[in-house]
C-alpha positions as CSV (number, residue, x, y, z in Angstrom):
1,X,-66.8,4.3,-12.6
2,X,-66.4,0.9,-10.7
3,X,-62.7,0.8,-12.0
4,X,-61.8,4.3,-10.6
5,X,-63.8,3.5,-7.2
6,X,-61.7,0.4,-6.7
7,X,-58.5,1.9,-7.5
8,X,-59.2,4.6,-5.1
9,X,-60.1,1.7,-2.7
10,X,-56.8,-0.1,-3.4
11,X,-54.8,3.0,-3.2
12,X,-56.8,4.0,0.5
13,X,-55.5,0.3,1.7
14,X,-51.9,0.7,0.1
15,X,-51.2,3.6,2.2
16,X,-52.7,2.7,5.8
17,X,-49.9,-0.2,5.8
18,X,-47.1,2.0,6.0
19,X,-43.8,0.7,7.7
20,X,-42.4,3.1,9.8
21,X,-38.3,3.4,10.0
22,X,-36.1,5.4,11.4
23,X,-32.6,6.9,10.7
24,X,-30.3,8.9,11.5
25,X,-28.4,11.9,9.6
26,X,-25.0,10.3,7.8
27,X,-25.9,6.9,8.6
28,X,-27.3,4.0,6.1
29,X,-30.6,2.9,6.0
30,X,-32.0,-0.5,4.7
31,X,-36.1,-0.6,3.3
32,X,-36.7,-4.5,3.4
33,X,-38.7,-5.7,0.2
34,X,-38.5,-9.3,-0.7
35,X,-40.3,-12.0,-3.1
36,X,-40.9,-15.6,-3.4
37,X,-38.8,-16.6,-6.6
38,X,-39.8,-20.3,-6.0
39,X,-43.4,-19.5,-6.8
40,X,-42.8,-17.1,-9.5
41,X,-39.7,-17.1,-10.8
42,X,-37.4,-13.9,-11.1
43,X,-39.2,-11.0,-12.0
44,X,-39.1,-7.3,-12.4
45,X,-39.0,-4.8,-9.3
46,X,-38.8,-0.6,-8.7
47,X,-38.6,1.4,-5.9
48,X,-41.0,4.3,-5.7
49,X,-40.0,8.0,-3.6
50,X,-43.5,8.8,-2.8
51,X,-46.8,6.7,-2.5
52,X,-47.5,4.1,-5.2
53,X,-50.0,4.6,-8.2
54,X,-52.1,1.8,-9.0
55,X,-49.8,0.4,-12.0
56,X,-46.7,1.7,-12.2
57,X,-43.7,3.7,-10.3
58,X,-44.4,7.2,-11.0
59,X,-41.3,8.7,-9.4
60,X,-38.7,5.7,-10.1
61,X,-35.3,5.5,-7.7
62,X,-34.2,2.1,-8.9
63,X,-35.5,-0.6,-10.7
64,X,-34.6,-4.5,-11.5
65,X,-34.9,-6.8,-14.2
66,X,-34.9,-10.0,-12.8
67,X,-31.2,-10.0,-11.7
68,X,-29.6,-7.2,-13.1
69,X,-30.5,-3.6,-12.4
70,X,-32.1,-1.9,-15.4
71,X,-29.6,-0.1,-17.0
72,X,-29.9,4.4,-16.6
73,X,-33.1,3.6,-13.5
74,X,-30.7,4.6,-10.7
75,X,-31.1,8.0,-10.1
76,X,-28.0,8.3,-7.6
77,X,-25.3,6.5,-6.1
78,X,-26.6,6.6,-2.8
79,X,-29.5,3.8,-3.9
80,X,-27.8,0.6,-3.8
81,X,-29.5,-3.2,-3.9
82,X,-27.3,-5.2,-1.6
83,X,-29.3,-7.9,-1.1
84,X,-29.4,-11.3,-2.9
85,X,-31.6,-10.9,-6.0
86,X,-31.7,-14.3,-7.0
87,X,-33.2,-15.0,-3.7
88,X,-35.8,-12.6,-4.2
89,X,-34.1,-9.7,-1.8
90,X,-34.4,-6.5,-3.5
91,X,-34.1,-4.1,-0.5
92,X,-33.3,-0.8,-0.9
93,X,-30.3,0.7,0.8
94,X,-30.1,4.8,1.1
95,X,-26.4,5.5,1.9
96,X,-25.2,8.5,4.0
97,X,-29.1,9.9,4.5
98,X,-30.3,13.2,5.4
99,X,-33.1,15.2,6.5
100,X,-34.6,15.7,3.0
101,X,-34.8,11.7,2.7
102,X,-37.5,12.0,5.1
103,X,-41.2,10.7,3.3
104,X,-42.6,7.9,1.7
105,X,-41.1,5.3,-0.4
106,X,-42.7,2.6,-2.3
107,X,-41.3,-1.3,-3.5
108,X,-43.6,-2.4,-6.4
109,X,-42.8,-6.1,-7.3
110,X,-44.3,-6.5,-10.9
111,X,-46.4,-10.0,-10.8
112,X,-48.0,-11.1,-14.1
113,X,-51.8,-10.7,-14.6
114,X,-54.4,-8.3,-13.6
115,X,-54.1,-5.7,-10.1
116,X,-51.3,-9.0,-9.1
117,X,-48.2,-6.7,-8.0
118,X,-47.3,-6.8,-4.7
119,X,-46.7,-3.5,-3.1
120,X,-44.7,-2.2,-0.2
121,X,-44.8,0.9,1.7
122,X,-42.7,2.7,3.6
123,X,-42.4,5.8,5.9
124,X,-38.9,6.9,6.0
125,X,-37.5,9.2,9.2
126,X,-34.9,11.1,9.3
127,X,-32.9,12.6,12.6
128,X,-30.4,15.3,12.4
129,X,-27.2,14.1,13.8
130,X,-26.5,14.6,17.5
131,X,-23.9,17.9,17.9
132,X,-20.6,17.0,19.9
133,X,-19.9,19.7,22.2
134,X,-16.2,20.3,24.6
135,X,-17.0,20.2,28.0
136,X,-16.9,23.5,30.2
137,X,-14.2,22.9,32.4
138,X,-11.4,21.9,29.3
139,X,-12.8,25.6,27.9
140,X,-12.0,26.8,31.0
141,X,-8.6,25.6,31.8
142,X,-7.6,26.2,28.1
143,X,-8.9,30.1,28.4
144,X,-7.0,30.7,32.0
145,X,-3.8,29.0,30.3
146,X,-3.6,31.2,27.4
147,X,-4.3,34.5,29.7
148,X,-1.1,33.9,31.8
149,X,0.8,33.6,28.6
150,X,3.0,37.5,28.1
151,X,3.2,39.0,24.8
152,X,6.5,37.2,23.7
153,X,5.4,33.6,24.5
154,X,3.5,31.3,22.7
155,X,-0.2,31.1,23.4
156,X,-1.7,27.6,24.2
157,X,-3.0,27.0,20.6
158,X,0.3,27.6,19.4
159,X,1.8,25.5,21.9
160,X,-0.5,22.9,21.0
161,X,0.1,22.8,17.5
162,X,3.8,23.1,17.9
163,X,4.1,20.0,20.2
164,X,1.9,18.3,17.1
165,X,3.9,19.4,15.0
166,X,6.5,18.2,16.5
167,X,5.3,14.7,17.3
168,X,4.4,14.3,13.4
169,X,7.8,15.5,12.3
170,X,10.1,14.0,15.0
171,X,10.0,10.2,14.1
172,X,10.7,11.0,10.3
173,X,13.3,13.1,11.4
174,X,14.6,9.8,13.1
175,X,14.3,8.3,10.4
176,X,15.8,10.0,7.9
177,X,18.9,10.3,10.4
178,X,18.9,6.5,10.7
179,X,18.8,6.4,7.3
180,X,21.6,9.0,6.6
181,X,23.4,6.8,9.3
182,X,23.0,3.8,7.4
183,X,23.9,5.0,4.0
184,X,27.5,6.6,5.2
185,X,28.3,3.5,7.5
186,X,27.7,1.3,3.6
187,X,30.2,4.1,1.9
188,X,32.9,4.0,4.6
189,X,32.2,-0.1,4.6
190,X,32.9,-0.3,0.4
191,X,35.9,2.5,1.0
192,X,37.1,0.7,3.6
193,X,36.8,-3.0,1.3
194,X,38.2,-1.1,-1.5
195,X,41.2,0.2,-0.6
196,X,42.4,-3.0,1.4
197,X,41.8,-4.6,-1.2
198,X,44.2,-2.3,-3.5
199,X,46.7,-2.7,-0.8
200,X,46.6,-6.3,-0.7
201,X,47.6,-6.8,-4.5
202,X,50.0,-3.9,-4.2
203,X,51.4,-5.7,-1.4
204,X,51.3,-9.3,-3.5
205,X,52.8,-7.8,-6.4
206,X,55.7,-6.4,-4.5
207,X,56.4,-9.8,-3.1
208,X,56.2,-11.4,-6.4
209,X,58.3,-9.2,-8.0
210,X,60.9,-9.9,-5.1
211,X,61.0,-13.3,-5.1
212,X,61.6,-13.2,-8.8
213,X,64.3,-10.9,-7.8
214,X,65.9,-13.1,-5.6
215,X,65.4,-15.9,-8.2
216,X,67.6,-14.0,-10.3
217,X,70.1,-13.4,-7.7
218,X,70.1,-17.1,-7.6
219,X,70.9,-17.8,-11.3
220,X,73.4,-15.5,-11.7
221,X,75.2,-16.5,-8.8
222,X,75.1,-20.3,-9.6
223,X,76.2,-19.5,-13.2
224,X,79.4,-16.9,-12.1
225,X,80.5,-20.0,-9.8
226,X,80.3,-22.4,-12.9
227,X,82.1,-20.0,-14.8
228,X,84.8,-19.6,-12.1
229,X,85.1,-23.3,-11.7
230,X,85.0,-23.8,-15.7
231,X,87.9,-21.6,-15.8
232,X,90.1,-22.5,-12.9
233,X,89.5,-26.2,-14.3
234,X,91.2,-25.5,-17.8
235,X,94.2,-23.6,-15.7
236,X,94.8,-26.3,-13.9
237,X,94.8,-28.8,-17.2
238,X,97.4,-26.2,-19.2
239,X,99.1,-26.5,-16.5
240,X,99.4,-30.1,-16.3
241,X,99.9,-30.2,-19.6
242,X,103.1,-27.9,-19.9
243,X,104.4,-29.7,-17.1
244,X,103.8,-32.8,-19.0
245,X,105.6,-31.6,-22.5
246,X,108.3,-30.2,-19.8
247,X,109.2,-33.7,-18.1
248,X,108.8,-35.7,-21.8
249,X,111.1,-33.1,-23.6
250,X,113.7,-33.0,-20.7
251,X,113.7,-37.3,-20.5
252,X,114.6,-37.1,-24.2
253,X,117.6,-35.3,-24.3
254,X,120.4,-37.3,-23.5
């Protein structure tokens, strides 16, 4: 009877020393729960949705095992422990809140020996998002400009979505024109190269095959004027010669 009385006690206490915090719809919120690891080491941490019992977290989000998070306690995504655990820092972290995150929540830090956790409570609030909303005279102005549009033009949406249209497609357009651009000014480039370069060594093989033309010329014509002189040569030594025999034979007779 004394045991349940105390817990009940305990359990009164726990819940009058509720942090408030506050939040708003899509945003992230931060609980703040931290230990003293210098007095007693790493030890093992949930977090509670709801109020705490006396021993244990009844409805677990997350819990810790010294410096790891216990492997399948994460119940979603959204509970993350960004904090430095092996400084003691085991906040919880609710990502991208809503409405239905609204109630308690509860940071049980598990302390050896008897009723020696250390407990923290929290009362979480959740705002809905404020609503954005176009100011009356741009409704206005865009409701007079589509009524003085005729049936055969464009109304102001379209004209609107054309001119974006537009902007998205006109630099790629550009683009692609540059590049088109680019890509026949390398083909006419290489042509270009290409057939000067054909020209060149059509152009050096004709000349090569001239000069060895000429050459030839050359040859021939020194070797038709040896010939020549080869043969006028031996004329002129017959001749001498017959003239010779001539003079000896006519000195002989008497």
């Amino acid at each position: 009877m004394k045991l349940l009385l105390l817990l009940a006690v305990l359990s009164v206490g726990e819940g009058d020393n509720s942090a408030r915090v506050a939040g708003r719809a899509g945003d992230n919120v931060t609980l703040s729960c931290h230990y003293n690891v210098t007095t007693n080491g790493f030890l093992s941490v949930c977090w509670n949705r709801g109020t705490l019992s006396a021993f244990k977290c009844n409805n677990p989000l997350i819990a810790v095992d010294k410096l790891r998070v216990r492997e399948g306690s994460r119940v979603s995504s959204r509970y993350q422990l960004l904090g430095q655990l092996h400084q003691g820092n085991v906040s919880l972290t609710i990502l991208n809140v809503t409405e239905t995150d609204t109630g308690p929540y509860g940071c049980r830090v598990d302390i050896p020996g008897w009723f020696n956790d250390d407990k923290h409570h929290f009362d979480l609030t959740v705002d809905s998002a404020p609503q954005t909303t176009t100011s009356g005279n741009s409704e206005t102005s865009t409701m007079q400009t589509t009524d003085t549009h005729t049936a055969g033009h464009m109304n102001a949406t379209e004209t609107v979505l054309s001119s974006t249209f537009s902007s998205i497609i006109r630099p790629e357009s550009s683009s692609l024109t540059v590049a088109v651009v680019y890509v026949l000014f390398g083909l006419i480039v290489s042509t270009t190269a290409s057939g000067a370069a054909i020209l060149v060594r059509k152009w050096m093989g004709l000349h090569k095959v001239r000069q060895q033309q000429q050459l030839n010329g050359s040859v021939q014509f020194s070797l038709s004027g040896l010939q020549s002189q080869s043969r006028e040569s031996v004329v002129d030594n017959i001749y001498e010669r017959e003239e010779d025999v001539n003079t000896v034979v006519y000195e002989s007779c008497p």
